[in-house]
MDAnalysis code that builds the backbone (N, CA, C; Angstrom):
import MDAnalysis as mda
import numpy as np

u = mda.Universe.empty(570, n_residues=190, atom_resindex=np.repeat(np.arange(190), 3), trajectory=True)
u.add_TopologyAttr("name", ["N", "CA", "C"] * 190)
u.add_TopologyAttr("resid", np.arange(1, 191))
u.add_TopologyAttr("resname", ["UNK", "UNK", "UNK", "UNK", "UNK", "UNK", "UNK", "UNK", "UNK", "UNK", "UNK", "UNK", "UNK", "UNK", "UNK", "UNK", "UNK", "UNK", "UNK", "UNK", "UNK", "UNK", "UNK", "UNK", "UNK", "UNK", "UNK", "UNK", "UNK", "UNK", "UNK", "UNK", "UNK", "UNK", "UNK", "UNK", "UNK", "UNK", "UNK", "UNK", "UNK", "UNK", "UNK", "UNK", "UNK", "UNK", "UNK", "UNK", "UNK", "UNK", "UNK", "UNK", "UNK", "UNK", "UNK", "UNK", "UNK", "UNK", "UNK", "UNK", "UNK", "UNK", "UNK", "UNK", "UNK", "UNK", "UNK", "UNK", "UNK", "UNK", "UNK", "UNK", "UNK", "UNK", "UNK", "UNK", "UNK", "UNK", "UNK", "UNK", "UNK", "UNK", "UNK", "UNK", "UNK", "UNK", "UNK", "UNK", "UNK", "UNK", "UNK", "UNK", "UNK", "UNK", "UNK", "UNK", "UNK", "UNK", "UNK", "UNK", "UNK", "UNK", "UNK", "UNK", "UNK", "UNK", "UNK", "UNK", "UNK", "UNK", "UNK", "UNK", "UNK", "UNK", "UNK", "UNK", "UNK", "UNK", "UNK", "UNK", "UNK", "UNK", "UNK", "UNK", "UNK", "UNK", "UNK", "UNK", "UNK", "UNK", "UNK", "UNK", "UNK", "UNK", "UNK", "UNK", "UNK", "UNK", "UNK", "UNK", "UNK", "UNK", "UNK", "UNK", "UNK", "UNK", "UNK", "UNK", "UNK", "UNK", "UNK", "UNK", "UNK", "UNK", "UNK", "UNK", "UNK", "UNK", "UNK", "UNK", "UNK", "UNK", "UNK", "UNK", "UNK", "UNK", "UNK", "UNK", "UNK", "UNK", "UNK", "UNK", "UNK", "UNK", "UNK", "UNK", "UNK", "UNK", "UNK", "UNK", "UNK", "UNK", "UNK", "UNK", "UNK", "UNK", "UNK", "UNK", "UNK", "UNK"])
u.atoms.positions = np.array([
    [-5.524, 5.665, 5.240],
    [-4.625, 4.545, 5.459],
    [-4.889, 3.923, 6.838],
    [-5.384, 4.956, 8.082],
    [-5.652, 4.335, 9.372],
    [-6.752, 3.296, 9.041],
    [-7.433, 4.155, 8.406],
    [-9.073, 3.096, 8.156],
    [-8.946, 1.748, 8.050],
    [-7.609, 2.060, 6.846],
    [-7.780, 0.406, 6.198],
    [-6.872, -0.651, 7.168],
    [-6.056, -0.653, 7.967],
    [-5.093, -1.026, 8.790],
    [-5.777, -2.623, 9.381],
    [-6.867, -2.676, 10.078],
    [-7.626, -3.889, 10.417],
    [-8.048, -4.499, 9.306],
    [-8.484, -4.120, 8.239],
    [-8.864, -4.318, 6.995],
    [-7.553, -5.478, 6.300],
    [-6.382, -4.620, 5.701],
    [-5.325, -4.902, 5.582],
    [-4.798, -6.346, 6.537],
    [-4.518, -5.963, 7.988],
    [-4.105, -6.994, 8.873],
    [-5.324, -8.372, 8.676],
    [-6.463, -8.453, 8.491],
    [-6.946, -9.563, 8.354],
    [-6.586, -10.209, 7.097],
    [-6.638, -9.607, 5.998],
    [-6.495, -9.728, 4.697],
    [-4.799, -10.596, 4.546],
    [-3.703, -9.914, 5.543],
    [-2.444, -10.591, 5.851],
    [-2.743, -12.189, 6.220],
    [-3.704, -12.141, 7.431],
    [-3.879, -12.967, 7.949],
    [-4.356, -14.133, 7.725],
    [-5.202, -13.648, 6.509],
    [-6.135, -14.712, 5.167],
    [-5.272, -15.453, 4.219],
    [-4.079, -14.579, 3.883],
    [-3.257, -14.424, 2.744],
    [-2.038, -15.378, 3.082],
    [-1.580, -15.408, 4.400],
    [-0.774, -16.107, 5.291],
    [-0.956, -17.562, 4.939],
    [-2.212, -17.662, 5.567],
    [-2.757, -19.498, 5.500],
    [-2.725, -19.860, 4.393],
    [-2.465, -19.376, 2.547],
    [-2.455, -20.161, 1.888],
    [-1.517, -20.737, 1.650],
    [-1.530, -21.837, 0.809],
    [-0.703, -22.795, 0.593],
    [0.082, -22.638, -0.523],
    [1.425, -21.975, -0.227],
    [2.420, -21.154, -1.505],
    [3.559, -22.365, -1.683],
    [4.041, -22.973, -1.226],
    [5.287, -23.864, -1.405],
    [6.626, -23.271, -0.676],
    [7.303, -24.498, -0.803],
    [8.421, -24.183, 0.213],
    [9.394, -22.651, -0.483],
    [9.138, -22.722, -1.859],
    [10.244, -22.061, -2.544],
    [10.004, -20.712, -2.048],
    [8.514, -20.287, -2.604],
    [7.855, -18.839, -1.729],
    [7.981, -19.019, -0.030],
    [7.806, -19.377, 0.164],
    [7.916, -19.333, 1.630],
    [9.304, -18.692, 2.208],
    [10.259, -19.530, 1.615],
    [11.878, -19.528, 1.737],
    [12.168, -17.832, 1.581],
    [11.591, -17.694, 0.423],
    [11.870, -16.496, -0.335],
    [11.151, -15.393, 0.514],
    [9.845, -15.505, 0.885],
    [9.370, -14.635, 2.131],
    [9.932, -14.230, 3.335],
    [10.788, -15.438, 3.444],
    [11.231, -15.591, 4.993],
    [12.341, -14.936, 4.942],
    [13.120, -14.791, 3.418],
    [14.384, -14.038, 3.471],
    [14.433, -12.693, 2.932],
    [12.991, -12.369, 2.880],
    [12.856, -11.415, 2.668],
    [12.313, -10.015, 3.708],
    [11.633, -10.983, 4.814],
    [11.925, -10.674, 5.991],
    [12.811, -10.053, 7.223],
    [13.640, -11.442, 6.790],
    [15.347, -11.413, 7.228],
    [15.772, -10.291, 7.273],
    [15.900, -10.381, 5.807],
    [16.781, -8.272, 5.110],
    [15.991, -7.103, 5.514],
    [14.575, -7.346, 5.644],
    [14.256, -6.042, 6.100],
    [14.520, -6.406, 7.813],
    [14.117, -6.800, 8.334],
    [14.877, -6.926, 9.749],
    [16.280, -6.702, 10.124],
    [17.457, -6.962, 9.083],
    [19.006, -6.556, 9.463],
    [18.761, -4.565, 8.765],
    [17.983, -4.593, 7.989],
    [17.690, -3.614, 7.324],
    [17.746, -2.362, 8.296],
    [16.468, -2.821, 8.953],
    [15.348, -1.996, 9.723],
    [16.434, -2.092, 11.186],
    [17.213, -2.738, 12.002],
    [17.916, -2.880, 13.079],
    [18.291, -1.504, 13.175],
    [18.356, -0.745, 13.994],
    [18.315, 0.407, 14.664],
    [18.744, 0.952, 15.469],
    [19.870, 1.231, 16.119],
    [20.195, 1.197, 17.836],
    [20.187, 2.999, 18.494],
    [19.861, 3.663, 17.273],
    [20.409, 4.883, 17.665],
    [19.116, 5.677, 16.355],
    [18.903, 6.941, 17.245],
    [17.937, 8.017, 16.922],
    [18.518, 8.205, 15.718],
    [19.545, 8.512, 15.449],
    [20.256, 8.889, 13.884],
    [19.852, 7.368, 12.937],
    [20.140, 6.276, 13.486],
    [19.799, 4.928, 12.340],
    [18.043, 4.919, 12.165],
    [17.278, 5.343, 13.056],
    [16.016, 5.228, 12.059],
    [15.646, 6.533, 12.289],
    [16.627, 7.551, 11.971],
    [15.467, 8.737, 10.386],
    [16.849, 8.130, 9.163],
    [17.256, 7.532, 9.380],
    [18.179, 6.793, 7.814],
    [16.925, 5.551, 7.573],
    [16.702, 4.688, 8.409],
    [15.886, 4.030, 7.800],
    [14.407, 4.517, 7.490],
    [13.830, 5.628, 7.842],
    [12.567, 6.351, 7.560],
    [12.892, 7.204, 6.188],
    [13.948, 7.611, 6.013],
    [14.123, 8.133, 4.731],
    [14.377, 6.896, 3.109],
    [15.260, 5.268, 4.180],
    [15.020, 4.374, 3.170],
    [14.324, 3.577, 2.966],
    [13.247, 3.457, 3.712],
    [12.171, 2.371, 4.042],
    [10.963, 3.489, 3.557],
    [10.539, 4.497, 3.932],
    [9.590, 5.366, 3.720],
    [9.691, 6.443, 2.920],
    [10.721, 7.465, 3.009],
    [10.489, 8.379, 2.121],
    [10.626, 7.712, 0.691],
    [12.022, 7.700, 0.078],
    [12.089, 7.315, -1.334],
    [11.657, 6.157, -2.002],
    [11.088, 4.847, -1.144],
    [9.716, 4.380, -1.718],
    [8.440, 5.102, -2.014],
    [7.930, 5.339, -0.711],
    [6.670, 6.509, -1.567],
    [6.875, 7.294, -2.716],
    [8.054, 8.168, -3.028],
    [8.210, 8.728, -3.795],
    [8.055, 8.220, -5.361],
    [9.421, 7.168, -5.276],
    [9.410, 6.305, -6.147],
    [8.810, 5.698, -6.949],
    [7.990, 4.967, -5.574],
    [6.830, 3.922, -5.967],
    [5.619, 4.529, -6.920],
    [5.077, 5.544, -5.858],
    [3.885, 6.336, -6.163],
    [3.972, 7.044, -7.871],
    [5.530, 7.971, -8.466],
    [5.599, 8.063, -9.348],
    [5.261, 7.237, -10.800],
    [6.135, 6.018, -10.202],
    [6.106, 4.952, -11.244],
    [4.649, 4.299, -11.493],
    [4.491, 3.882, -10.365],
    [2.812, 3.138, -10.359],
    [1.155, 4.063, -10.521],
    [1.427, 5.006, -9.543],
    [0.168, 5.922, -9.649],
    [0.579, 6.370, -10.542],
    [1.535, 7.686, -10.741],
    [1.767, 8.840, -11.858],
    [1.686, 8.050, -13.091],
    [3.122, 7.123, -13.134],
    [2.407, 6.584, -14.201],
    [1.743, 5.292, -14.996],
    [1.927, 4.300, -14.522],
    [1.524, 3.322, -14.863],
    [-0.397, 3.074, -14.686],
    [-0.446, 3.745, -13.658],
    [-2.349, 3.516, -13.471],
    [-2.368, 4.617, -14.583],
    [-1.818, 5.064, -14.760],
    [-2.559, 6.500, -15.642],
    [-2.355, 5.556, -17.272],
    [-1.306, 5.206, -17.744],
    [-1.367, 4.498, -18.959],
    [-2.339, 3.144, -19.230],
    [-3.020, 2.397, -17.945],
    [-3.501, 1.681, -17.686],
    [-5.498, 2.227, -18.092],
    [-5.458, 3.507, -17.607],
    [-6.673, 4.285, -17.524],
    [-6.560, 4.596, -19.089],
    [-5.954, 4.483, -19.520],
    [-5.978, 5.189, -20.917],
    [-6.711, 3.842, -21.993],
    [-5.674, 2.780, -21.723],
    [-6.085, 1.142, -22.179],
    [-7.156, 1.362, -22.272],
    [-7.542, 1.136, -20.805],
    [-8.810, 0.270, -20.281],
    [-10.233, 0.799, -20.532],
    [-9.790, 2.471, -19.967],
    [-11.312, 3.493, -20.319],
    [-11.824, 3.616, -19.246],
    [-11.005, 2.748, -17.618],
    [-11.578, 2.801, -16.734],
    [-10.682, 3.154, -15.699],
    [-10.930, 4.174, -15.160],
    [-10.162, 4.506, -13.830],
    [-9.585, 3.410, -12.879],
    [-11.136, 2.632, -12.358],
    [-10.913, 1.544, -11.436],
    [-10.666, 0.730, -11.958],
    [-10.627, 0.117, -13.442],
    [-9.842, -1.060, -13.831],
    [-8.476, -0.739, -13.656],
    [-8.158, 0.715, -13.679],
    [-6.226, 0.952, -13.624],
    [-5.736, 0.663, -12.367],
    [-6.922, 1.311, -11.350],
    [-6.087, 0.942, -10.316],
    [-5.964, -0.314, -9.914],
    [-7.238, -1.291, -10.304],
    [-6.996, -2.690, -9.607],
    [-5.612, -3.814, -10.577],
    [-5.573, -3.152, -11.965],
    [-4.249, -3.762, -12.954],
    [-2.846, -3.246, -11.922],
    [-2.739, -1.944, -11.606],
    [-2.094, -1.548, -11.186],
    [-1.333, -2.161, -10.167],
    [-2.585, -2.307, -9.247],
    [-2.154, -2.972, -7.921],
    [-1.673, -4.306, -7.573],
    [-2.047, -5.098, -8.836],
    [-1.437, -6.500, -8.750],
    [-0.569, -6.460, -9.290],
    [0.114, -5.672, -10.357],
    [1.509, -5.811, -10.312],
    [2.322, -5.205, -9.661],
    [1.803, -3.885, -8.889],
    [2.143, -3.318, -7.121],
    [2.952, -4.658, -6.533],
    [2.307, -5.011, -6.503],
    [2.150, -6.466, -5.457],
    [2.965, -7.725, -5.878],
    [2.707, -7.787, -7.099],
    [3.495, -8.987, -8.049],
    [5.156, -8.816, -7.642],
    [5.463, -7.252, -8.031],
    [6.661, -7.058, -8.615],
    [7.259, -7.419, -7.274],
    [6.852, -7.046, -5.993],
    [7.091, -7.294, -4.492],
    [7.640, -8.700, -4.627],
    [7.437, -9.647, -5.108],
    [7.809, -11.303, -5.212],
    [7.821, -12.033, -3.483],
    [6.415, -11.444, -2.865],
    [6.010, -11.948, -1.613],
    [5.021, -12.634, -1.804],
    [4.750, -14.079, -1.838],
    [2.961, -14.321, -2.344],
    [1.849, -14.427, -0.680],
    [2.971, -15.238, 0.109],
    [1.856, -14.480, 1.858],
    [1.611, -13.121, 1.995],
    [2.310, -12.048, 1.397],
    [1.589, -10.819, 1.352],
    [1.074, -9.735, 0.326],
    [0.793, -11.165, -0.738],
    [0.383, -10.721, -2.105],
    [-1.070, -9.774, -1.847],
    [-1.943, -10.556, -1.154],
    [-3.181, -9.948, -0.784],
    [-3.605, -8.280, -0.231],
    [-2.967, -8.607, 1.070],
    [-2.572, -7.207, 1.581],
    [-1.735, -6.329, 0.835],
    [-1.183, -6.550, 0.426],
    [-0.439, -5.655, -0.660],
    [-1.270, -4.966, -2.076],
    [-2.005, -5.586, -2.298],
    [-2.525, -5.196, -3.049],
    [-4.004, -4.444, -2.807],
    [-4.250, -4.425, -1.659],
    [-5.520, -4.136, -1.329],
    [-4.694, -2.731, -0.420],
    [-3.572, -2.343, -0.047],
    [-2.952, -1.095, 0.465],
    [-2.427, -0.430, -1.327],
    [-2.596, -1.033, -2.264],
    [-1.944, -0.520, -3.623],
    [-3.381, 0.492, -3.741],
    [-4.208, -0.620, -3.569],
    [-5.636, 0.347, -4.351],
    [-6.103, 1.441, -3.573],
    [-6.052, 0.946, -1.824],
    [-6.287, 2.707, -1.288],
    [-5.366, 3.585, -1.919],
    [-3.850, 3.350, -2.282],
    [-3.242, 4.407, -2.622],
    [-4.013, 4.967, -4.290],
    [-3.882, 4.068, -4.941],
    [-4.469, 4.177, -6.479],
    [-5.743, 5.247, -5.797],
    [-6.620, 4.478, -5.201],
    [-8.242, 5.504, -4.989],
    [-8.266, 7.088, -4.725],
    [-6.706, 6.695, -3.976],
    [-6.456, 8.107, -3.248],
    [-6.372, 9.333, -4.543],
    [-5.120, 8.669, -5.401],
    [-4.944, 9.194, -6.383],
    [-5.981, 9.495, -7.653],
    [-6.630, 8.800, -8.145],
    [-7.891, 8.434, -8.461],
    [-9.069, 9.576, -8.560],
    [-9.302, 9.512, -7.140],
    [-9.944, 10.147, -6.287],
    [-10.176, 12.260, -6.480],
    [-8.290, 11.627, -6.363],
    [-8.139, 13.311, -5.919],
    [-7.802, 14.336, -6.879],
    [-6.453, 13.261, -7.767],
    [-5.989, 13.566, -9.180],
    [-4.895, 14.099, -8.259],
    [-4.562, 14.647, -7.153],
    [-3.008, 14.685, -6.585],
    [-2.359, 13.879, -5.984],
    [-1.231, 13.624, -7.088],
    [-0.274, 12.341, -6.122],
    [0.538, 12.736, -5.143],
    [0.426, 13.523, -4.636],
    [0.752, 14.026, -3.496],
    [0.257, 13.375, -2.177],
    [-0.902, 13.411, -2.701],
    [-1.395, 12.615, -1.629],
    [-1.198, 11.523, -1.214],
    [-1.448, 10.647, -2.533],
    [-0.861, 9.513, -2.764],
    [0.859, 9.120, -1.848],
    [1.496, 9.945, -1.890],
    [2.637, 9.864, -2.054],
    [2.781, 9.822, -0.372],
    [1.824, 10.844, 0.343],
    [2.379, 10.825, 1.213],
    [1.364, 9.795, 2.184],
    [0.496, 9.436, 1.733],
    [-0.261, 8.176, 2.328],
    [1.130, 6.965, 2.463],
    [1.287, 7.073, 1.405],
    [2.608, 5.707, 1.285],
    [3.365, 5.790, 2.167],
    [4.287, 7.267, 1.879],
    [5.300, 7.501, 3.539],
    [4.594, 6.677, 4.739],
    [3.551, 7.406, 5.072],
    [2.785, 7.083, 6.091],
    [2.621, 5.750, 6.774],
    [2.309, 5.147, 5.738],
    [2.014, 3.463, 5.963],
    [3.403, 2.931, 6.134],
    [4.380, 3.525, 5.411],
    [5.502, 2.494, 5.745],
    [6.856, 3.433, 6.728],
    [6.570, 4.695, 7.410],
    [6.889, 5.191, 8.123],
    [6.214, 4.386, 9.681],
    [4.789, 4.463, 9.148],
    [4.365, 3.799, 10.907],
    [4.943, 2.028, 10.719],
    [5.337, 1.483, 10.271],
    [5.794, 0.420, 10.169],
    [7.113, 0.022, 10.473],
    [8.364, 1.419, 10.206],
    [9.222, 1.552, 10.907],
    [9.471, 1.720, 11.906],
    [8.303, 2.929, 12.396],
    [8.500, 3.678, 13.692],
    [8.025, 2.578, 14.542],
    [6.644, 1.645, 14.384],
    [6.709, 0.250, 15.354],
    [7.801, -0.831, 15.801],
    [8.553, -0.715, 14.178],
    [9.488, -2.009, 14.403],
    [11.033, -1.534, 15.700],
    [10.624, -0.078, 15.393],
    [12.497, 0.700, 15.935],
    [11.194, 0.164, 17.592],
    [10.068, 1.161, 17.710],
    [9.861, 1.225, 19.164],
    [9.191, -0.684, 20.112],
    [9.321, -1.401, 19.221],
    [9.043, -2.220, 19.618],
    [10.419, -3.401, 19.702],
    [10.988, -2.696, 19.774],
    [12.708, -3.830, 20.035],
    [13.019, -4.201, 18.667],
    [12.912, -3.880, 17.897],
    [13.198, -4.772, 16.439],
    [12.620, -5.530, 16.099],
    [11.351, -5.867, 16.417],
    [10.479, -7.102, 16.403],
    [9.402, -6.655, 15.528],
    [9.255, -7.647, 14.663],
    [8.017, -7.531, 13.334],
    [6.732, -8.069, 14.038],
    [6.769, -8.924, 15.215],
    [5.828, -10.327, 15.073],
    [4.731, -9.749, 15.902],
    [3.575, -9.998, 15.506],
    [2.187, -9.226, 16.819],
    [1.406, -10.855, 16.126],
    [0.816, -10.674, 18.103],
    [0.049, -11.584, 17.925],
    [-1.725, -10.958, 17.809],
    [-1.743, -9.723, 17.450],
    [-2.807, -8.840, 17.674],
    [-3.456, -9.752, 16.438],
    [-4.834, -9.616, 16.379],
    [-5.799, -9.762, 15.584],
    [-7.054, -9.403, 15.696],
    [-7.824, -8.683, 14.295],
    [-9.071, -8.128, 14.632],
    [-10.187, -9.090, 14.712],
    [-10.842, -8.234, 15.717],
    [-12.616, -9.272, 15.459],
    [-13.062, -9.032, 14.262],
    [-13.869, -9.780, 13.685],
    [-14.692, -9.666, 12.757],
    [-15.440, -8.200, 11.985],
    [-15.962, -8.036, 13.104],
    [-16.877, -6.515, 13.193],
    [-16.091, -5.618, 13.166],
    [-14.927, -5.635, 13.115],
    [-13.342, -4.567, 13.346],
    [-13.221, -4.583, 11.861],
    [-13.069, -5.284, 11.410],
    [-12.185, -5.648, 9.787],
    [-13.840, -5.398, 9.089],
    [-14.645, -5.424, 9.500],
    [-15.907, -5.134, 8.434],
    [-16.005, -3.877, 8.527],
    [-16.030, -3.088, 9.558],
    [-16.036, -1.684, 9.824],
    [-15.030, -1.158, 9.449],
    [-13.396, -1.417, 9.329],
    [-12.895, -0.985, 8.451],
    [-12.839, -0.963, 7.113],
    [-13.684, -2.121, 6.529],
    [-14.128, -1.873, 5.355],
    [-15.169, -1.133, 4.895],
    [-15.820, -0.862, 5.676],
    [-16.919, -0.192, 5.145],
    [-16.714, 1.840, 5.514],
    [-15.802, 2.268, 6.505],
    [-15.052, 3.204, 6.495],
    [-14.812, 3.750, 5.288],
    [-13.494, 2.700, 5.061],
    [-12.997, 2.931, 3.734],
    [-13.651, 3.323, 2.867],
    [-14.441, 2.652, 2.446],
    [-15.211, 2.627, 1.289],
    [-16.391, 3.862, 1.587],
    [-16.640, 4.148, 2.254],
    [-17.375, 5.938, 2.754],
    [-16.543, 6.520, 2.656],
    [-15.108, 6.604, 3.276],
    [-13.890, 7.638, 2.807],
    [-14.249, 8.274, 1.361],
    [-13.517, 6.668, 0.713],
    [-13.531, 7.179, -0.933],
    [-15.147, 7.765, -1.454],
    [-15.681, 7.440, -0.774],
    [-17.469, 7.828, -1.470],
    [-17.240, 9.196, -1.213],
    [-16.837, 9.797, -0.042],
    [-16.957, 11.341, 0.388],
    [-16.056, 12.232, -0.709],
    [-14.465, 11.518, -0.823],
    [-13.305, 12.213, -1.604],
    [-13.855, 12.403, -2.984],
    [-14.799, 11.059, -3.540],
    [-15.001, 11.422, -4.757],
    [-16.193, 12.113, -5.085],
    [-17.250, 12.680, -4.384],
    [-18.020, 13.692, -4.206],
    [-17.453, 14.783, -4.118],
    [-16.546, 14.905, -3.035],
    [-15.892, 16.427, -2.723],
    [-15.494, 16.730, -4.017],
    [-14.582, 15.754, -4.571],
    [-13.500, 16.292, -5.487],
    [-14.097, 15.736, -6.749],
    [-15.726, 16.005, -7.586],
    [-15.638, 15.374, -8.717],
    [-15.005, 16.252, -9.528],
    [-14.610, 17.408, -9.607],
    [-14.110, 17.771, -10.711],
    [-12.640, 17.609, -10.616],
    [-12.397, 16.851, -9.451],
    [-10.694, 16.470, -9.675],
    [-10.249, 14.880, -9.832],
    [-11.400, 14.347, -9.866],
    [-11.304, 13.139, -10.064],
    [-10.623, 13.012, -11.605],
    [-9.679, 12.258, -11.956],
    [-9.004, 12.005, -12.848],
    [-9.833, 10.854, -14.132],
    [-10.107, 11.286, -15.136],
    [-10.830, 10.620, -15.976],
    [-10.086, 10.007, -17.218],
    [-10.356, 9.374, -17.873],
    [-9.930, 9.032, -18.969],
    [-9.771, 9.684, -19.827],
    [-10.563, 10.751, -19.998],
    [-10.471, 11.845, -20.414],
    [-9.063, 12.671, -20.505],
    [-9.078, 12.861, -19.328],
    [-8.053, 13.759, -19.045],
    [-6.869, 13.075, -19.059],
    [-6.559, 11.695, -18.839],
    [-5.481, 11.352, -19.703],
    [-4.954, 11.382, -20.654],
    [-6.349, 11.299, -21.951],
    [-6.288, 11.176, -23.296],
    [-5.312, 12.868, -23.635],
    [-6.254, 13.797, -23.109],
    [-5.850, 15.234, -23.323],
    [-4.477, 15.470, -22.550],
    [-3.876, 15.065, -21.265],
    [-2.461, 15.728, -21.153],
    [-1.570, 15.063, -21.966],
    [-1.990, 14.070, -22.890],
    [-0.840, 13.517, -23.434],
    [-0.566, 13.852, -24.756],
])
């Protein structure tokens, strides 16, 4: 999930500039809003409440419904692992009803999918997710309540995190071919 982070943030940044309409926009912006009154924090006790509602029982949740099961019924369709996860991930992303962070969203769906994928434990999965949206809390509490960075990667930053990535998953699915999750093995636990 570190890997992909510059990866991700450009991909925001790409995803940003298109041209969605006032209605999405509106709807982004108030969706924002709520996680910002959401996420407001003043005290050590209000964000592990918001790390348990922002991070834990999404990952959990999420990861069940989408990895456990929806990529897996998807893998069954399709015949293809990576077609599940990339079906998967756009309606990851869809169901979100953000279209400036349709992109990035869906490209953090599929590391999780790969993870899972990959490993065949959603565990992992599960706790990659915490992760990503735990450090997203823990920035917003230690940075005053504030979402907004004017940070942006160079070029060679966001290519190298892509190409990371993509050696990550090359290594996981070597290590782990016999745990890599197949179509197969969908067909048979069911």
């Amino acid at each position: 999930m570190a890997a992909a982070l510059p990866l991700v943030a450009w991909l925001a940044e790409w995803n940003a500039g298109w041209p969605v309409g006032d209605t999405l926009r509106k709807i982004q912006e108030s969706a924002e809003e709520g996680t910002k009154a959401m996420l407001a924090a003043k005290s050590i006790g209000d964000l592990l409440v918001n790390l348990l509602i922002a991070a834990v029982l999404p990952a959990i949740a999420e990861e069940v419904f989408f990895r456990g099961a929806m990529q897996r019924v998807f893998a069954g369709i399709t015949g293809s692992g990576v077609a599940a996860v990339i079906i998967t991930s756009i309606i990851f992303s869809a169901i979100h009803l953000e279209a400036p962070g349709f992109v990035p969203r869906v490209a953090l769906s599929m590391v999780l999918g790969f993870i899972y994928l990959f490993s065949g434990n959603l565990w992992l999965s599960i706790i990659a997710h915490f992760c990503n949206n735990a450090l997203s809390v823990l920035l917003f509490y230690f940075n005053g309540n504030e979402t907004e960075s004017d940070e942006s990667y160079a070029w060679y930053i966001t290519a190298l995190s892509a190409l990371v990535v993509i050696a990550l998953f090359a290594m996981m699915r070597r290590s782990n071919k016999n745990n890599v999750l197949s179509v197969s093995q969908h067909q048979n636990e069911e």
